[in-house]
C-alpha positions as CSV (number, residue, x, y, z in Angstrom):
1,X,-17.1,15.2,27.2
2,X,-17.8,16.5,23.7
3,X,-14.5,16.6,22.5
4,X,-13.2,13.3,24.5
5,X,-15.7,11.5,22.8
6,X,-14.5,13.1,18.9
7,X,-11.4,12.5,19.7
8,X,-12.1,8.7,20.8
9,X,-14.0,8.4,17.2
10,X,-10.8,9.5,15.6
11,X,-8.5,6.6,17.4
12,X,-10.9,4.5,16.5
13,X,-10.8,5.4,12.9
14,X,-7.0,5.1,13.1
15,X,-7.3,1.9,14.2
16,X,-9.5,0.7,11.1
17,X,-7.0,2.1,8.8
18,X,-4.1,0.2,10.9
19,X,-5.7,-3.1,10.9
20,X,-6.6,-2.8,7.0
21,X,-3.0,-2.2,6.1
22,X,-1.2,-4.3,8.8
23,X,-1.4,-6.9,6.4
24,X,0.5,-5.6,3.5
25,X,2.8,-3.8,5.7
26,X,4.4,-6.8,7.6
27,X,3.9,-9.4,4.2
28,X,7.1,-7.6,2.5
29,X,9.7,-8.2,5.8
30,X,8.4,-11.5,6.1
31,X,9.0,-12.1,2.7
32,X,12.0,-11.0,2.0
33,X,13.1,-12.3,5.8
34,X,12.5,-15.8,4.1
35,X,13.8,-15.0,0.8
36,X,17.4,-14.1,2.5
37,X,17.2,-17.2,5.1
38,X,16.7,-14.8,8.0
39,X,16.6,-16.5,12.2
40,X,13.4,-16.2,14.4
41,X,15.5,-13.1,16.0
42,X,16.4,-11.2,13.1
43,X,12.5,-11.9,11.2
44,X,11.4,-10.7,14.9
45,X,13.2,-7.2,14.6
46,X,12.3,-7.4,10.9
47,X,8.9,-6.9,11.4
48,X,9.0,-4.5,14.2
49,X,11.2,-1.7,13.1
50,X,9.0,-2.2,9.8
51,X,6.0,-1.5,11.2
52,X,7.7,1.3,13.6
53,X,8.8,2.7,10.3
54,X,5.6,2.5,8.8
55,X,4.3,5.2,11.4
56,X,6.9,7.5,11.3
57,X,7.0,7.5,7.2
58,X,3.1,8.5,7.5
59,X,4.0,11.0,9.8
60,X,6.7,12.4,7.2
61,X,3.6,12.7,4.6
62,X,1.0,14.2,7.3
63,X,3.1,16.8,8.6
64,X,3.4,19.9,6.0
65,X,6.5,21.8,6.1
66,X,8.0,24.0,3.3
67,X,9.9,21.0,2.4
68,X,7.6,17.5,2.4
69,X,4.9,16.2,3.2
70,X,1.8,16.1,1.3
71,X,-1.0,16.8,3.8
72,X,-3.5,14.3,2.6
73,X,-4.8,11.3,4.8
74,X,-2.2,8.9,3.1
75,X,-1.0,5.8,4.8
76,X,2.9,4.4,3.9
77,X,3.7,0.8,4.4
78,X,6.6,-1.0,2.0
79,X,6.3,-1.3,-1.7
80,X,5.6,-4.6,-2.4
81,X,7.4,-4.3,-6.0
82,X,10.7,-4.2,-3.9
83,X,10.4,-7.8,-2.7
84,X,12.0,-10.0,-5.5
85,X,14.8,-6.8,-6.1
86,X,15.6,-6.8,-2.8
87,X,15.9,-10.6,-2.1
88,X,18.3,-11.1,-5.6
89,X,20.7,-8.0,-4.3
90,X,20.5,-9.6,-1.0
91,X,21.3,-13.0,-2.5
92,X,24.5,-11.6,-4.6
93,X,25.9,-9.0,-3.1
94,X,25.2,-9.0,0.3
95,X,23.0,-7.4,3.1
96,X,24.7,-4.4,3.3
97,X,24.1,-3.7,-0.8
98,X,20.6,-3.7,-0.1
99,X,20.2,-1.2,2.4
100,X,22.9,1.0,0.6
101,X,20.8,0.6,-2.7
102,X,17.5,2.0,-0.2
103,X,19.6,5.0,0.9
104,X,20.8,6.0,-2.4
105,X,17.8,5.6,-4.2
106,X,16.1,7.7,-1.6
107,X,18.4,10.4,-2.0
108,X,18.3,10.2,-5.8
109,X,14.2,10.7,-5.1
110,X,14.8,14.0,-3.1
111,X,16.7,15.2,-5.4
112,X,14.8,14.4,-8.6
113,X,11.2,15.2,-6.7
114,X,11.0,18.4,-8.3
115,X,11.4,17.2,-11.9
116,X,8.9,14.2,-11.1
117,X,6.2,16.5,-10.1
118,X,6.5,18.7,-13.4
119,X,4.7,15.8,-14.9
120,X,1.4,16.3,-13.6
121,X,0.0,17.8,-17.2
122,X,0.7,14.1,-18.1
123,X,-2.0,12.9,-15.7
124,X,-5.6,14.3,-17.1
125,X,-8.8,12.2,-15.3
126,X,-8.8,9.9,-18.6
127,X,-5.3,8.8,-17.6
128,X,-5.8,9.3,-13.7
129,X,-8.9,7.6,-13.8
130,X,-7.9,5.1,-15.5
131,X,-5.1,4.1,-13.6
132,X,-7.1,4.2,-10.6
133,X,-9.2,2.0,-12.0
134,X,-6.5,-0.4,-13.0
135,X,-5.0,0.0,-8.8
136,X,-8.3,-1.3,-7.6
137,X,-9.0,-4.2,-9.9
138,X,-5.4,-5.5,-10.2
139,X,-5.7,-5.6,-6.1
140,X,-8.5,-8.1,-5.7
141,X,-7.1,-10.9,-7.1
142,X,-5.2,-10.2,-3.8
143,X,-8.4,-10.1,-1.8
144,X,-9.6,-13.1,-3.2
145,X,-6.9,-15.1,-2.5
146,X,-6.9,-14.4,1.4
147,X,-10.7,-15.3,1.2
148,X,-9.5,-18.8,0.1
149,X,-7.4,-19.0,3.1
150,X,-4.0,-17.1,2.6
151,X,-2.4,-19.0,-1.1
152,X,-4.0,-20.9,-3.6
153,X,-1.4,-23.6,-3.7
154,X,-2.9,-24.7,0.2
155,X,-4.7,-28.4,0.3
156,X,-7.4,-26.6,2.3
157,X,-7.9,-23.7,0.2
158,X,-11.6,-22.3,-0.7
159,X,-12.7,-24.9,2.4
160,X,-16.3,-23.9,3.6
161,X,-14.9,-22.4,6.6
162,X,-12.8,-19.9,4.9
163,X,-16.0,-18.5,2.6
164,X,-18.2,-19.1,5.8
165,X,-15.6,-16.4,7.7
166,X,-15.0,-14.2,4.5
167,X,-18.5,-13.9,3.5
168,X,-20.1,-12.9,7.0
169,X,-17.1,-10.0,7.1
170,X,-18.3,-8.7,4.0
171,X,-21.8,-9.1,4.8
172,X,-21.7,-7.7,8.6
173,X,-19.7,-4.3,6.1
174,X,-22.6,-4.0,3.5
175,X,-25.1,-4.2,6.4
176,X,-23.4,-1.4,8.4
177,X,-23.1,0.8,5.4
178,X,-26.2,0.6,3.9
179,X,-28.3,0.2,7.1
180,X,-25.7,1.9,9.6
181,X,-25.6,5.7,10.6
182,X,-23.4,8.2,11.6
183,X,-20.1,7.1,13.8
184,X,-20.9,3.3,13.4
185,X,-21.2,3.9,9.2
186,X,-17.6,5.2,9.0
187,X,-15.9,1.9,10.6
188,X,-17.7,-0.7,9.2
189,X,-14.5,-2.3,8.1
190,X,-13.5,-2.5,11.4
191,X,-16.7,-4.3,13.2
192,X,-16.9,-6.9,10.1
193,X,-13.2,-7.1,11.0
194,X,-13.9,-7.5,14.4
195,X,-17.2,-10.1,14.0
196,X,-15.4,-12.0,11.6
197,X,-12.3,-12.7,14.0
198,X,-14.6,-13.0,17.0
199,X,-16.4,-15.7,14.7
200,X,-13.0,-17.4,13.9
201,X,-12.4,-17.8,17.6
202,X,-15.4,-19.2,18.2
203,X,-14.7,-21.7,15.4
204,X,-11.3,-22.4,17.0
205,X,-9.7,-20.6,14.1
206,X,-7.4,-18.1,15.7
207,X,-3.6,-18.9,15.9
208,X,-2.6,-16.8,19.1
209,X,1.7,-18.2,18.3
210,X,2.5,-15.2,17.3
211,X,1.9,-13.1,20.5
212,X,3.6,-15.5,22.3
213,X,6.8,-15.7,20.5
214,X,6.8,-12.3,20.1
215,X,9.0,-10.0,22.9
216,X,7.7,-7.4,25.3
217,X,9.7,-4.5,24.1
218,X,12.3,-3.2,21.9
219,X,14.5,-0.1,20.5
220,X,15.1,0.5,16.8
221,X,19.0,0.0,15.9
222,X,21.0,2.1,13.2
223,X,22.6,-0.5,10.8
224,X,21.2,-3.2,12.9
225,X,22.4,-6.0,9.8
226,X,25.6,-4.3,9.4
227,X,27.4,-1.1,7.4
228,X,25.8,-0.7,4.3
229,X,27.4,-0.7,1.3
230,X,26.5,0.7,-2.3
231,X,26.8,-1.2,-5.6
232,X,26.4,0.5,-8.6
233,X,24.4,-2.0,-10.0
234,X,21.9,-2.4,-7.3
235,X,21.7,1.6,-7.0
236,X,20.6,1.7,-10.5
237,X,17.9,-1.1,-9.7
238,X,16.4,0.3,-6.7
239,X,16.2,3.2,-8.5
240,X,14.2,2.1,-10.9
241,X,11.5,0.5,-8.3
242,X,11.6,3.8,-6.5
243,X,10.7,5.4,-9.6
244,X,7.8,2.7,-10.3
245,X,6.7,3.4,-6.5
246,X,6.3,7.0,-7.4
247,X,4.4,6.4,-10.1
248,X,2.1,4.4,-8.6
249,X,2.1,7.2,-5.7
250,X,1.0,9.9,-7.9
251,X,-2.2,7.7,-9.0
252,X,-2.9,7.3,-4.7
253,X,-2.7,11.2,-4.3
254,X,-4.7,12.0,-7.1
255,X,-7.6,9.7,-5.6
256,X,-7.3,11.2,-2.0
257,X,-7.1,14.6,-3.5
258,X,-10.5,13.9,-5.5
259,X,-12.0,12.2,-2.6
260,X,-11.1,14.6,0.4
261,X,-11.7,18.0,-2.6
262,X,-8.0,19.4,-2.5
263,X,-6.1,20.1,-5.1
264,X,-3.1,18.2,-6.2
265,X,-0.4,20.3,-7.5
266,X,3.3,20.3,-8.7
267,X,4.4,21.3,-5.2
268,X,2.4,18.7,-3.3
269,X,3.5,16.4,-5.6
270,X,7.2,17.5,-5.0
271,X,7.0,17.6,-1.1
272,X,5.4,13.7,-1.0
273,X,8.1,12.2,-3.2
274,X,10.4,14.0,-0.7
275,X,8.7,12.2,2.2
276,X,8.5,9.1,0.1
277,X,12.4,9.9,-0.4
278,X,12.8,11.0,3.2
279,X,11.2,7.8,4.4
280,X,13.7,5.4,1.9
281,X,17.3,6.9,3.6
282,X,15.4,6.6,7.2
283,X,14.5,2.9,6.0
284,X,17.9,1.8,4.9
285,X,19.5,3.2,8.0
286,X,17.1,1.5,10.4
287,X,17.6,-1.7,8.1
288,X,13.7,-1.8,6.6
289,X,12.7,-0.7,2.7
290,X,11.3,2.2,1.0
291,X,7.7,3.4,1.4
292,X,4.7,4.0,-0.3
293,X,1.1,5.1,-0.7
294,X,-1.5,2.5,0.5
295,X,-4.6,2.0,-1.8
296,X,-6.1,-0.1,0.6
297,X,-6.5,3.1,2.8
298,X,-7.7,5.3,0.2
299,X,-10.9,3.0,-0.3
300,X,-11.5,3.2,3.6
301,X,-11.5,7.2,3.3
302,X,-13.9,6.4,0.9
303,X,-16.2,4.0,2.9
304,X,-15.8,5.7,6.0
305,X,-16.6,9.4,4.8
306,X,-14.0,10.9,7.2
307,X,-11.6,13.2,4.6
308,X,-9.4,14.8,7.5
309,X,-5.9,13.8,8.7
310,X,-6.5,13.5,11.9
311,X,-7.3,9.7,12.5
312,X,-4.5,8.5,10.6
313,X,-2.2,10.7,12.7
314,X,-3.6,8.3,15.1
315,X,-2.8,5.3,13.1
316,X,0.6,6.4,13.0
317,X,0.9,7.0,16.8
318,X,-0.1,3.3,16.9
319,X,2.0,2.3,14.1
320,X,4.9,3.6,16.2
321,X,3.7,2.1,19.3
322,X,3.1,-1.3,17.7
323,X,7.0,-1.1,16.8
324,X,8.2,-0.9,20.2
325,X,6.1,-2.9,21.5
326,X,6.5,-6.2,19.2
327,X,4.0,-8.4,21.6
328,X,1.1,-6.2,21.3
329,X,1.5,-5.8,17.6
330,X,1.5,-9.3,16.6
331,X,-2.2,-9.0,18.3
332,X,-3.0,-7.7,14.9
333,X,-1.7,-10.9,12.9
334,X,-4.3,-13.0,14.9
335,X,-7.1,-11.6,12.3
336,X,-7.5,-15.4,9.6
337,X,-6.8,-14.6,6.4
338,X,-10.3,-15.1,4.9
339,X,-11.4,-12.4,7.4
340,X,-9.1,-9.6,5.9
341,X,-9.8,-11.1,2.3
342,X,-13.2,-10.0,3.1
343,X,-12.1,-6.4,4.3
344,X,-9.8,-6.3,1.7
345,X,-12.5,-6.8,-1.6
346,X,-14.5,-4.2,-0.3
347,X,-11.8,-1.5,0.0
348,X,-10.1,-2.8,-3.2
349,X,-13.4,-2.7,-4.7
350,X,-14.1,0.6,-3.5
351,X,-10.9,2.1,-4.9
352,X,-12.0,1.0,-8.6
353,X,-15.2,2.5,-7.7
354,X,-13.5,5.7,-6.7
355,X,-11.4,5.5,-10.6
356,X,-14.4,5.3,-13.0
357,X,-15.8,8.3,-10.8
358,X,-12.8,10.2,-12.3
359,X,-13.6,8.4,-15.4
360,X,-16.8,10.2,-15.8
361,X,-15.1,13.3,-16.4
362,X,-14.3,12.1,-19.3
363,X,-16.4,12.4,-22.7
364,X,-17.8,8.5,-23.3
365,X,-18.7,9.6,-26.8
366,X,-15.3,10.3,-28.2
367,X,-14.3,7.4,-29.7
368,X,-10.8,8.2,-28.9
369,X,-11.1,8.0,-25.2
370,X,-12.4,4.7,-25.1
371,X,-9.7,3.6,-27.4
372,X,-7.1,5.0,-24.9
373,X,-9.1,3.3,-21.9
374,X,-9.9,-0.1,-23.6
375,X,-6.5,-0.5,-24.4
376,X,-4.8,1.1,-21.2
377,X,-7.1,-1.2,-18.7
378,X,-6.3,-4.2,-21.0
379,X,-2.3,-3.9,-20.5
380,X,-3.0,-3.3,-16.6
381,X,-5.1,-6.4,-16.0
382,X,-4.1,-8.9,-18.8
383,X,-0.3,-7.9,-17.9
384,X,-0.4,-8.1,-14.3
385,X,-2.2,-11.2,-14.7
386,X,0.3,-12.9,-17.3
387,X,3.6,-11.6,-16.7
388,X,5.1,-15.1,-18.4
389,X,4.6,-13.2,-20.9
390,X,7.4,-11.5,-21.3
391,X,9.7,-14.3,-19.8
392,X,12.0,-13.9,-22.9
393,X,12.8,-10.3,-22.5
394,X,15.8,-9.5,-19.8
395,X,15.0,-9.6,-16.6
396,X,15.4,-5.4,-16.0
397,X,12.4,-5.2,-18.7
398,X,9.9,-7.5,-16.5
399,X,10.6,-5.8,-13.8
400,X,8.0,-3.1,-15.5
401,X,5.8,-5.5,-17.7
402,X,5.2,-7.4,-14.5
403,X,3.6,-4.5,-12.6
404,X,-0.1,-4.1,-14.5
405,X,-0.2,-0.9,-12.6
406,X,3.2,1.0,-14.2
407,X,2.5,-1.0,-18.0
408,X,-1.6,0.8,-17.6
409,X,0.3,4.3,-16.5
410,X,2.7,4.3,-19.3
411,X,0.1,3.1,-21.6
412,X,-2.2,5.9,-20.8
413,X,0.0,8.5,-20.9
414,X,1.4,7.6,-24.1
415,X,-1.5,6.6,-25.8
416,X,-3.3,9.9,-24.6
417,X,-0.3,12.0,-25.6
418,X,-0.3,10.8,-29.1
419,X,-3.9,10.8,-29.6
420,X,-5.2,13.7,-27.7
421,X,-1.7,15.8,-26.8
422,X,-0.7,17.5,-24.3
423,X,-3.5,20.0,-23.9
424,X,-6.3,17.0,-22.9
């Protein structure tokens, strides 16, 4: 009964860290699904084989072999970064270019995984830290906006409703974690989830459209958009984002290795940009995108305590299950936007927290040090908040002045390379 009941706890768990990336994992199909004019069928398969995907690229980081996976309790959904890529590649040279692009650049990821992960001298806490840091704060402008409602250009944005739901979520989360104990503690997130949709419902603000419309069951199809086909030009592209991706990676398993006490070497490094790589040639063939570390979900190991793999095993199971089963996955998108907003700021919030930690490893008193955080944070947020900024330079450049995440990690490492050196 013991064992029943731990291992009940664990799905459980899973199913926190499904519902708090769900979100992020089906925004990038829907968004590129609209950016290339898709149907109701093809957005419908779309989103599936995404999240189907999604599950089995976890899976490809959880399980350690001699050749990936990174053994730490990392959830992959899509980068975000490879939205407006894709949609322009999509838009020029055709469907098949972008899922040729996805499989190349994945391979090209394998196969450069082992020089990638030589650079982990380059990543000391001040720069780690920082860019942690940077990964949580650049997020909840993100979280914010969902409290609103979902986008800030909406008539009814910021209506008393939307704070009314996004404000109990995050209330019903601080009670359970500073009031809670034990089981109940670690999935906060998921009852202020939970009471915030429940409240929604009762406020007739649930759209149920989605289960509706949704089918019963489906199988994932090879090339299910056609052959691909590879243009150099895109390659080169989507190798770039993968590159950015991995970057952005290596700051996700350095906060899950500090949070869960492993250690974070060259050759873990190596096997989860394979997996990450692994995951990008399964996405192109199956027609969804390449893959990448959730922050979101390192801010729920956080919050919920719980440092082993084993409930996000489940949350890949479900992932998978989800997939197939498109009707009982869109019960997920049923949860308002204000109520995952609320979810969202915590965890967000909780992954900055979990970056100054690493910044206190650091010595405060070195003027130095502040000089290379000052400046690094400043680039992250005032970048990633202004990217018109750059609007003149060509369009390749902004694709890395835009991200406030990759202009704070080249900033640090630069900055602490030519003050500190290599050493520090």
């Amino acid at each position: 009964m013991k064992t029943e009941l731990r291992k009940g706890q664990e799905a459980v768990l899973g199913l926190q860290h499904l519902l708090a990336m769900y979100a992020g994992a089906v925004a990038v199909p829907l968004l590129i699904g609209t950016g290339l004019n898709f149907n109701a069928e093809q957005m419908t398969y779309l989103i599936s084989i995404d999240i189907f995907m999604c599950g089995v690229a976890t899976l490809l980081q959880l399980v350690v072999t001699k050749y990936f996976g990174i053994g730490l309790p990392v959830v992959l959904g899509c980068a975000i970064q490879t939205v407006a890529p894709l949609i322009m590649i999509g838009n020029s040279k055709g469907i098949g270019a972008i899922y040729g692009s996805i499989i190349a650049s994945g391979i090209i990821v394998v196969l450069i995984s082992g020089v990638f992960s030589k650079i982990k001298k380059l990543f000391p806490p001040i720069v780690t830290g920082t860019i942690i840091t940077v990964i949580g704060l650049t997020l909840i402008p993100v979280a914010m906006e969902k409290m609103g409602g979902g986008s800030s250009s909406s008539p009814d944005f910021g209506s008393s409703k939307s704070l009314l739901l996004a404000f109990i979520t995050i209330a019903c989360i601080v009670v359970i974690q500073v009031w809670g104990r034990g089981f109940l503690k670690s999935i906060s997130v998921l009852v202020g989830l939970l009471v915030g949709t429940i409240l929604a419902g009762l406020m007739g603000g649930i759209d149920v459209s989605p289960v509706g419309t949704a089918p019963l069951f489906h199988l994932p199809q090879p090339f299910y958009f056609g052959k691909p086909t590879f243009d150099l030009s895109s390659i080169v592209l989507m190798v770039i984002i993968s590159i950015v991706s991995m970057v952005e990676s290596t700051g996700v398993y350095f906060a899950l290795g500090d949070i869960v006490g492993k250690k974070v070497g060259e050759e873990e490094l190596k096997k989860g940009y394979r997996a990450e790589g692994l995951a990008a040639i399964l996405g192109g063939v199956f027609n969804t995108f390449p893959y990448t570390g959730f922050s979101q979900n390192v801010g729920l190991v956080q919050l919920s305590g719980i440092k082993n793999r084993r409930p996000i095993f489940y949350s890949a199971f479900f992932l998978i299950i989800l997939g197939l089963f498109p009707k009982v996955g869109a019960l997920a998108q049923i949860i308002p936007e204000p109520v995952l907003g609320g979810g969202m700021l915590v965890m967000f919030g909780m992954v900055a927290i979990q970056g100054i930690k690493m910044l206190t490893q650091v010595e405060f008193n070195n003027e130095k040090n502040l000089v290379i955080m000052a400046i690094s944070i400043g680039f992250g947020l005032g970048f990633n908040s202004m990217p018109q900024l750059f609007q003149s330079l060509p369009v390749m450049v902004q694709l890395f002045t835009s991200n406030g995440i990759v202009m704070s990690s080249v900033t640090a490492v630069v900055l602490n390379l030519a003050i500190n050196g290599l050493e520090k």
